[in-house]
N, C-alpha and C positions, 0 to 999 in steps of 0.2 A: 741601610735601605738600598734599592737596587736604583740604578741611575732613575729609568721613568718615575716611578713612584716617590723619589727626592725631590724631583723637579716637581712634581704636582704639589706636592706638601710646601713646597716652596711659594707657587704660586699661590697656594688655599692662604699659609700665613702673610703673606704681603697683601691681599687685598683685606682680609680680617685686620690685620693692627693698622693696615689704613684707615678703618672704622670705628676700633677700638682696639689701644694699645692693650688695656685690661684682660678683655675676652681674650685674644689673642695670647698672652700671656697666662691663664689659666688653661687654656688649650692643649697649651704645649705644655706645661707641666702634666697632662692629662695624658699627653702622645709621651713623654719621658718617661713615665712610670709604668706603660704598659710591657709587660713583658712577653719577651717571644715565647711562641708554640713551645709547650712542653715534649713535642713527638722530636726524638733527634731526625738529624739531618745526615747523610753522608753514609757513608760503610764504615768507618772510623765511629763516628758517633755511636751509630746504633751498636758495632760489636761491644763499644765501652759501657754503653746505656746496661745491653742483657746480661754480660759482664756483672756489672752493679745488682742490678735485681737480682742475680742469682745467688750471691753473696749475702744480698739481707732478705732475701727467701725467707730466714726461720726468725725474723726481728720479729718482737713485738709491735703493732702498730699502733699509735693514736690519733687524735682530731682533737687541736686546741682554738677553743675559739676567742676568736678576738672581737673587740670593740668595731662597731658597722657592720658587722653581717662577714669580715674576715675570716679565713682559717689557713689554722699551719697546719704539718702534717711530721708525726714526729714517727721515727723507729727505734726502737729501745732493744740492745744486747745487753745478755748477763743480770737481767731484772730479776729483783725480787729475791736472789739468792741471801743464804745468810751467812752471816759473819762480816767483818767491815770488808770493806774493796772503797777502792777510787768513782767519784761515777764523774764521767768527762763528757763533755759535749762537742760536737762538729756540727760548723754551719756551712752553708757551699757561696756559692757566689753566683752574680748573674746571669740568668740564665741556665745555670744547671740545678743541681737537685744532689740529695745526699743520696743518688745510685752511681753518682760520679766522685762522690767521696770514698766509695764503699772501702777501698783499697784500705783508704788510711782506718776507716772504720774497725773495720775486721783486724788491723796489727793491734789497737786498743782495745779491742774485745780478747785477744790472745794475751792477752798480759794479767787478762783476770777481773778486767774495771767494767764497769756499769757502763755502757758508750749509749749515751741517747743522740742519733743524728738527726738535724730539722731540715725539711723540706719547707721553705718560706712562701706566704702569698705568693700566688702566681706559679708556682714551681714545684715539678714533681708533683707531688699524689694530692698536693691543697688545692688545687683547683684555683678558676681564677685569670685572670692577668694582669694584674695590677701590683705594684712593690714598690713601697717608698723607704726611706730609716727608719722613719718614724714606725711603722707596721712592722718592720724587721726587730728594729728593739721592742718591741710589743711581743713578736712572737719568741723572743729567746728569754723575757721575764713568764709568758705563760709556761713553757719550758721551764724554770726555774719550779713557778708556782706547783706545778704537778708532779713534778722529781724530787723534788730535793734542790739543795744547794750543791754546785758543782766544785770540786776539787780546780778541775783546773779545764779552760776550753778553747777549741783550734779552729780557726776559720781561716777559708780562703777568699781570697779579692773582697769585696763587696760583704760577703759575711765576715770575714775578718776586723774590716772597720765597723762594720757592726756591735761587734763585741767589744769592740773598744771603746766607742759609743756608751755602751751598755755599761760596760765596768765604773767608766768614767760618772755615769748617772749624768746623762747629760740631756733626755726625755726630759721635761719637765714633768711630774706627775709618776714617773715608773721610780723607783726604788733602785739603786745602782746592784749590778749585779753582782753577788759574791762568789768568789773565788782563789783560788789560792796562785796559781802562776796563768799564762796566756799565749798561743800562738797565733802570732800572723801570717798566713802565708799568701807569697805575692799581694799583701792589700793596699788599696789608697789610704793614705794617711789625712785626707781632706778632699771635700766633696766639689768645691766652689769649680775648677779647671773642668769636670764635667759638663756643672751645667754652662759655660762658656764655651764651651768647643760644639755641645748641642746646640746654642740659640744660632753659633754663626753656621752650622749644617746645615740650619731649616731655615736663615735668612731671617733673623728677628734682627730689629735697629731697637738703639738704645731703649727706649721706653718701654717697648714690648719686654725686654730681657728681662729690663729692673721688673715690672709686674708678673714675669715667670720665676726670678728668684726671690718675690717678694709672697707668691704662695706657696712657700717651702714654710714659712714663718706662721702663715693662717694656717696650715694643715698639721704641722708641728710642733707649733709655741716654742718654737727657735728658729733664730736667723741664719741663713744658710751658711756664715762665718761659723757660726757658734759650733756648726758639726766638724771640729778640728780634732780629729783621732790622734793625730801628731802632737799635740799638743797635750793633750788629754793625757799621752801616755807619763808622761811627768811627774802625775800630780796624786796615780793610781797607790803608788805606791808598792805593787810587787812585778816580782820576774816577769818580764817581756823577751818572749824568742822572737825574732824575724828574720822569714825566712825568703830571700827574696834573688833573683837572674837579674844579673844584668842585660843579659838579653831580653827582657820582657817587655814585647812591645805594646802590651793593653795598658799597663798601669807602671809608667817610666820608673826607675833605679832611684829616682830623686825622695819619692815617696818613702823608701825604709832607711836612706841619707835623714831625711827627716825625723823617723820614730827613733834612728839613733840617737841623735842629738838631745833626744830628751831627756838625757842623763845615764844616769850607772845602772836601771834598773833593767836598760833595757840592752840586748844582747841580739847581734846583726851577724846573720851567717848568710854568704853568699852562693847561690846554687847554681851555677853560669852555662847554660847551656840548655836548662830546662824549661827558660822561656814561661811564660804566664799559665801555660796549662797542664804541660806534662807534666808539672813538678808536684802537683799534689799527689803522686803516685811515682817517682820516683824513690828508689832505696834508699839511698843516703840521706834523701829528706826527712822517711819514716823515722830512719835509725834516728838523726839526730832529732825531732820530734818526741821520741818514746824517750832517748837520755836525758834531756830536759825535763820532763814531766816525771821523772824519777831522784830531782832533786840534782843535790851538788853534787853526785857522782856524773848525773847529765851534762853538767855543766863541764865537766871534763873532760868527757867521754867521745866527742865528735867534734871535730876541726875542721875548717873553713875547706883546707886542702883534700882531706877525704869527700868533701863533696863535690870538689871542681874535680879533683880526678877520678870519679866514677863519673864524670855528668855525659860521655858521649857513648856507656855501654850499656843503661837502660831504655828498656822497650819504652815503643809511643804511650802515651795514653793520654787521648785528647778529648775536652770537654765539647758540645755542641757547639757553634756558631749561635757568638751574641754581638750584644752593641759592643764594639769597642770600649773599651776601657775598664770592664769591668767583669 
């Protein structure tokens, strides 16, 4: 938020949870979940935005609707073809849209595999501004529903814990997602530190907060503990790639420290230099991305080193300006 309009929003929620810690706390989860303008911002954005669009120019297009009047927006390569192929999925992250995936999109569609990318409530071509988990894993089982079941699927930030979410079946009510392996790239491994760095942005005091994390639970039928990606990856059962900078300053290094930890399944390549948003579109991340998803030859085939030492000779490619962290 830009200083004045911080300070306003500041002002609005201290005299609101002065009257009602409640209201005030359903509020702000209402200003949390709204997502910025889908039009980019900058000469960097927009070259990367038309960039995208031009790329999935010849997708297929769909409209999946969701529960409350929602909708996602999907594009589908390689549909419909016959004989077997892989069909893989990409979801994007905060703020962006799968015209900012297009990169990785297009090296997965070159390989021959069915690539469906989702544009989430609020983002891209779904219209909207609004985006919770809860509606994101909503929109990658309608995805499921309409497709097929996916071989294996890649998200970044925010989409990435999503899927993870999702694999984990951790919706109550949605059916865990199936698939065969999973990448992360740059995501939060747990949701809670967000909404804690947002209550103290906008000046919420104790009671207001607990009532803003305490409608993540009414809206979701989980408590905002419960959405632990990190944890989640444990228990999934298959191949986890993570791919993550230690320079990334939206969603800190601790985060894939964590998805590692979750045991043997899961597999931490570190891409140091490419920071939280070039790296969906840097090379060495596609390469090791595509050897992964081609099994244990993948798992061979690209070294932590081949990505540190390409990370300072790939071109920009930067997402829109969003909230922090995501």
């Amino acid at each position: 938020m830009a200083n004045f309009a911080l300070e306003v929003t500041r002002l609005g929620f201290s005299a609101l949870q002065a009257i009602s810690p409640d209201l005030a706390g359903r509020a702000a989860f209402g200003l949390f979940c709204r997502t910025p303008s889908s039009r980019p911002k900058g000469a960097r954005a927009k070259a990367a935005h038309a960039a995208g669009a031009a790329r999935l120019a010849g997708a297929e297009r769909f409209t999946l609707k969701l529960a409350g009047g929602a909708k996602a927006h999907a594009y589908r390569l390689n549909g419909g073809a016959r004989g077997k192929r892989r069909r893989l999925l990409v979801t994007h992250g905060w703020g962006s849209s799968a015209d900012y995936m297009a990169e990785l999109v297009s090296m997965l569609a070159a390989t021959g595999a069915e690539v469906v990318a989702l544009d989430f409530p609020g983002h891209g071509r779904a219209g909207g501004r609004f985006l919770h988990m809860g509606l994101a894993v909503e929109a990658i089982a309608a995805a499921e529903a309409r497709f097929g079941a996916f071989d294996a699927v890649v998200g970044h930030s925010f989409g990435g814990a999503a899927l993870m979410v999702s694999a984990a079946g951790l919706l109550p009510g949605v059916a865990p997602l199936a698939c065969e392996r999973l990448v992360l790239i740059g995501a939060p491994s747990e949701m809670a530190w967000l909404f804690t760095d947002f209550g103290r942005m906008i000046g919420l005091r104790p009671a207001a907060q607990a009532a803003l994390e305490t409608e993540v639970q009414r809206v979701t039928g989980r408590r905002l503990e419960e959405f632990d990606a990190g944890n989640a990856a444990s228990g999934i059962g298959r191949p986890v790639l993570v791919i993550h900078a230690e320079d990334d300053k939206e969603v800190p290094p601790a985060h894939a420290r964590r998805y590692q930890a979750a045991g043997k399944d899961v597999r931490l390549l570190w891409a140091n230099g490419f920071g939280h948003r070039r790296i969906v579109g840097a090379a060495p991340v596609l390469a090791a991305v595509a050897a992964f998803l081609d099994g244990e030859r993948g798992e061979e085939g690209v070294s932590d080193e081949s990505i540190k030492k390409d990370a300072e000779i790939i071109p920009f490619f930067e997402l829109p300006a969003r909230r922090a962290a995501l």
